[in-house]
Phi, psi and omega in degrees: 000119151329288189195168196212154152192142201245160194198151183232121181285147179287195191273004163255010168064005210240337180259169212211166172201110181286143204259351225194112143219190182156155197219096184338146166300312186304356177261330200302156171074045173232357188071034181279293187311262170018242176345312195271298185292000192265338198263341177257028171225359158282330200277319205265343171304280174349319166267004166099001190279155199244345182205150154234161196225155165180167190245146169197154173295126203289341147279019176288143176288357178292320185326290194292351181245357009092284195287282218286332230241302204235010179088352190283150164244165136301128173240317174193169197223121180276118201294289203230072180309267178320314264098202185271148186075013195226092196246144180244136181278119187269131151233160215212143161216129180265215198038036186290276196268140178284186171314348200251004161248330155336336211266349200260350182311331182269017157272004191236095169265141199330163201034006215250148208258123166234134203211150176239099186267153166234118193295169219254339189274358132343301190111277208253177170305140181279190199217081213287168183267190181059054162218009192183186162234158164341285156004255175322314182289320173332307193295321194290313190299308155303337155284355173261328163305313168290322161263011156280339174324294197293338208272315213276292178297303175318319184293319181291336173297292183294332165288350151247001169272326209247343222279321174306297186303356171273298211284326172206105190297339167296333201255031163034054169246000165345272189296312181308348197262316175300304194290329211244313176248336189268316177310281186309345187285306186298322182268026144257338159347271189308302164324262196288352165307313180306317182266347172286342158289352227229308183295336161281352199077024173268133218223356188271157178269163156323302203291356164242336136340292196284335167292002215224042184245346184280148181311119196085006182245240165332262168291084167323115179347288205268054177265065197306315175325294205271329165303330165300288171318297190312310182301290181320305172312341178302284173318320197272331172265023171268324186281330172257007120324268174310006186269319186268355146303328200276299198297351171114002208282335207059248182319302203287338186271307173309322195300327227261310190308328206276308187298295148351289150293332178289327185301310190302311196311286177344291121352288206284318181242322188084033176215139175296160178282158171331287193306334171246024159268013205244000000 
């Protein structure tokens, strides 16, 4: 088994509750939890449920995928759901079923379990029916093609306009270094990481990429090496920041301090800060 996800219609038969899903590590960044919960929220529209609910922690990277992905919204967030300390996030998405499914709802008894496993001898993300028209995936596939495009290339820009105001604030080659070589080389990058993922069957974004810097995911809680090396780096453009604020440098010392402050957190907690997973 790949993945799975599971769901229970409530006692009015008209609503749902996802109880369950999960994607094997060997499967995960292929868009499969996509693909499986999009193939369980086709079974229960088919079966009359007209709306679902499910819970998630409210800084889990599942949120965003949840919203942008499947339709889901926030509706409220419980302090202490789980206990004390364990607060869960609610989200609900309607318009599952039309009129011809509605008709089928008194084929769905109450508590009774509805689930979509997808078998491991697949591979790949399954190709679920019902999610899409041609079309439409064309477009999501070009759009995903595009912003690892813009994000790749973005990264590369500011790293030859800001990377000179760091290592050498004299020699002003910043911007010509951005606009004319690091930038377009990161937008040819960013251009083929995109479509060679897309042709592998991975569906994940930067922005889930990058969610997968939270603890226990990516960087492991006791990945002490690399949280150490973060701490040294911290420490070292924290002190020629502010060495180069005291001298007057500007940008390039701020830039440093800002880098600086992202490293100790890092260091410190084993999770990138808020602000720059978003």
């Amino acid at each position: 088994m790949a993945g799975y996800a599971l769901a229970a219609p409530a006692a009015r038969g008209s609503e749902a509750c996802v109880l369950s899903t999960g994607v094997r590590p060997a499967f995960r960044g292929r868009g499969l939890a996509t693909e499986v919960i999009g193939a369980l929220l086709d079974r229960l529209g088919a079966a009359g449920i007209a709306a679902v609910w499910l819970t998630v922690h409210p800084e889990s990277p599942a949120v965003r995928l949840y919203r942008q992905r499947l339709g889901f919204e926030p509706v409220g967030e419980e302090a202490d759901y789980f206990g004390d300390g364990a607060p869960r996030l609610r989200m609900e998405r309607g318009r599952l079923g039309g009129d011809a499914g509605r008709t089928a709802a008194a084929r769905v008894r109450p508590g009774a379990y509805l689930g979509v496993v997808t078998p491991a001898s697949r591979g790949r993300a399954p190709r679920a029916t019902g999610t899409g028209s041609t079309e439409a995936k064309a477009m999501a596939s070009i759009r995903r093609v595009f912003i690892w495009t813009i994000t790749i290339g973005g990264v590369a820009f500011a790293l030859g306009f800001f990377g000179p105001m760091v290592l050498a604030p004299g020699a002003n080659q910043g911007p010509l270094l951005g606009i004319f070589i690091t930038g377009p080389l990161g937008v040819l990058v960013g251009f083929g990481a995109g479509v060679a993922r897309e042709l592998l069957g991975f569906t994940d974004g930067p922005a889930e990429v990058l969610g997968r810097l939270d603890p226990g995911r990516f960087w492991p809680p006791d990945a002490r090496l690399v949280r150490g090396v973060a701490a040294l780096a911290g420490v070292g453009l924290a002190v020629y920041g502010v060495a180069g604020l005291r001298r007057g440098e500007g940008r390039g010392a701020a830039a440093a301090v800002v880098i600086a402050a992202a490293a100790l957190y890092f260091a410190a907690t084993g999770q990138a800060p808020g602000w720059l997973r978003r």
